[in-house]
N, C-alpha and C positions, 0 to 999 in steps of 0.2 A: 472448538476453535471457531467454527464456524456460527455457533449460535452467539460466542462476543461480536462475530464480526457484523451480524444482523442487531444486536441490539446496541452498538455501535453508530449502526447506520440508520436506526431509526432517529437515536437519540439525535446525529447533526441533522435530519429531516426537522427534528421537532426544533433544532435552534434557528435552522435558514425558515420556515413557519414562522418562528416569532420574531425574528427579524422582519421577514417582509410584512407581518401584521404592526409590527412600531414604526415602519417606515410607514405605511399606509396611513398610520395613525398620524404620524409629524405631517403628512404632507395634507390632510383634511388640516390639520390645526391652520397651518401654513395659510391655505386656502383660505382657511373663516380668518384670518388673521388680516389676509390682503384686502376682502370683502369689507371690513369692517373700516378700514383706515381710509380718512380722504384721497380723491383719484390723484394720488401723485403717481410716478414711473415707478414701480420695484426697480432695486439694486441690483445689479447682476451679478453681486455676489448671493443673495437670497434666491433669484431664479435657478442661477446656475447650482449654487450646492445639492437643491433635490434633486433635479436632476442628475448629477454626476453618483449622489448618494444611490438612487435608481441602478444605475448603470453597475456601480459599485457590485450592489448586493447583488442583481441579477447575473453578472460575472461570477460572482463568488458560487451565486449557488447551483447556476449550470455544472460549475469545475466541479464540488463538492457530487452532485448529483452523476456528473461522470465517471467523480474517480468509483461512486458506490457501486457505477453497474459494471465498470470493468472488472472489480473485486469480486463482482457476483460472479461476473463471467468465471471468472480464473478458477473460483474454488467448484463452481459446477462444472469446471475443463478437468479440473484434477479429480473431482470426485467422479464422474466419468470413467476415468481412466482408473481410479483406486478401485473399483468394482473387480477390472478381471487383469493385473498384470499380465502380461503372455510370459512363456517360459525365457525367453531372451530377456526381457526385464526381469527375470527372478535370478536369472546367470548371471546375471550383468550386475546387480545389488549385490549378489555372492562375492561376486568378484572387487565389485568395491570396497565389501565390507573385510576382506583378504588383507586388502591391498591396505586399510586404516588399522586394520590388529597389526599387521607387521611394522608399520611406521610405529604404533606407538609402544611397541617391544621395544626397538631401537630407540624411543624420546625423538625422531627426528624426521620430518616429509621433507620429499625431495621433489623437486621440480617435475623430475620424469613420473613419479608416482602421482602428482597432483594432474599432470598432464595423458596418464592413461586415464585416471578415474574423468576427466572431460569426456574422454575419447569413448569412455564404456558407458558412461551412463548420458551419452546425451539425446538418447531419443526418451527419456523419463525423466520427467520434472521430480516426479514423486521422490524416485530413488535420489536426484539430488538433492534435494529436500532435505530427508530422512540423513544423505550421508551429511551435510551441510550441517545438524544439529546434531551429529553423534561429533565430527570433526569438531561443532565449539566445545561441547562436553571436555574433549579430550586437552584442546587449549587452557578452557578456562580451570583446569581441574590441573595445569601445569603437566599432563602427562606427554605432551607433546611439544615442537619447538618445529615451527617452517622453517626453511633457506631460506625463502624470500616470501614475508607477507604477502607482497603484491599482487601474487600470483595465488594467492590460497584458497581462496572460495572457487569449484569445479564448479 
């Protein structure tokens, strides 16, 4: 998972690059364009659009470039932590994974059960994680039916 998320992230690296190299490119065209034409005033709509085009891609690709390192962050925060669960994170999975076999013996989660598994697994992203894609399994697989959507992801 981690290795799509890296080649992922190269690949939008390589499109905001070619981006900012065909802007680079328009705005020399641009340049030798204005050079060439008698001194009248440019338009401001021709000034203005490279520059906003500018402004454009350099917004886009800080945002892009930010959401990449916060992902980075997050999965070297969780790999981190997947190294050595403590025995309270192994309890606490057990106990959640209790608590998802009996709902889905019954076909039914209850509020109180969605609201202890909060309660038990919230110092581990991992565990919710992990229970977060056994609970779709159980959904999408019709073995199971919430009280109330709204509330179903711990």
């Amino acid at each position: 998972m981690a290795w799509a998320g890296l080649e992922h992230e190269r690949a939008q690296r390589a499109r905001v690059e070619a981006l900012t190299r065909n802007l680079a490119e328009a705005r020399e065209e641009i340049v030798a364009l204005h050079a060439s034409e008698p001194s009248t005033p440019p338009s401001p709509v021709v000034i203005s659009a490279p520059a906003l085009d500018a402004r454009i891609a350099d917004a886009i690709a800080s945002r892009v470039l930010a959401a990449s390192e916060a992902r980075r962050k997050g999965e070297a925060a969780m790999a981190a932590q997947s190294t050595a669960p403590t025995d309270g994170q192994l309890a606490a999975r057990a106990a959640a994974d209790r608590t998802l076999d009996r709902a889905i013996a019954r076909g039914r989660l209850t509020r109180d059960e969605i609201r202890e598994v909060r309660e038990t697994l919230a110092d581990d992203p991992l565990g919710r994680a992990e229970f977060r894609r056994q609970l779709a399994v159980a959904l999408n697989q019709k073995k199971l039916v919430p009280d109330d959507p709204r509330l179903l992801m711990p």
